[in-house]
C-alpha positions, 0 to 999 in steps of 0.5 A: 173152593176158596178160603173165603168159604166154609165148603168142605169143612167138616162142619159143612159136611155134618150139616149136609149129611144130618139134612140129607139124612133127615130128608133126602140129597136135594133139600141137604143140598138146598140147606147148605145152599142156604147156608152158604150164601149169606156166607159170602158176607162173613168171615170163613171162621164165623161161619163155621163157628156159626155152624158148629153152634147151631148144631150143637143147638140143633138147629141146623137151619140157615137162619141159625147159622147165620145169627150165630156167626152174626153173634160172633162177628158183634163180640170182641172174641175170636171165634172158637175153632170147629175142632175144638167142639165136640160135634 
């Protein structure tokens, strides 16, 4: 694991499980796959900021993620930090 990505975050962790949860081990893992791949791309702290939000949206997809770090790196603000939202 590397800083420049968000495995292992707790934010990674609630959407691994919410998925897992909701429809098994293997698609939690895809969604996170999903997730994270576009990531790469991105700084580490919009993708959790994009993960933070979309969850409080609840909408735990890869296509929500990824819009709202995407938000987040067009703004001129900083990202919020993860543990700051109630998640």
């Amino acid at each position: 694991m590397t800083d420049s990505t968000a495995v292992g975050t707790r934010p990674t962790k609630i959407m691994y499980a919410a998925e897992a949860t909701a429809h098994g081990e293997r698609v939690g893992t895809c969604a996170l796959i999903e997730v994270l791949l576009p990531a790469r791309h991105m700084d580490h702290e919009q993708v959790v900021a994009g993960l933070a939000a979309a969850y409080r949206a609840g909408a735990l997809t890869a296509d929500a993620v990824a819009l709202e770090a995407r938000k987040l790196a067009e703004s001129d603000g900083d990202p919020i930090p993860w543990h700051t939202v109630d998640l």
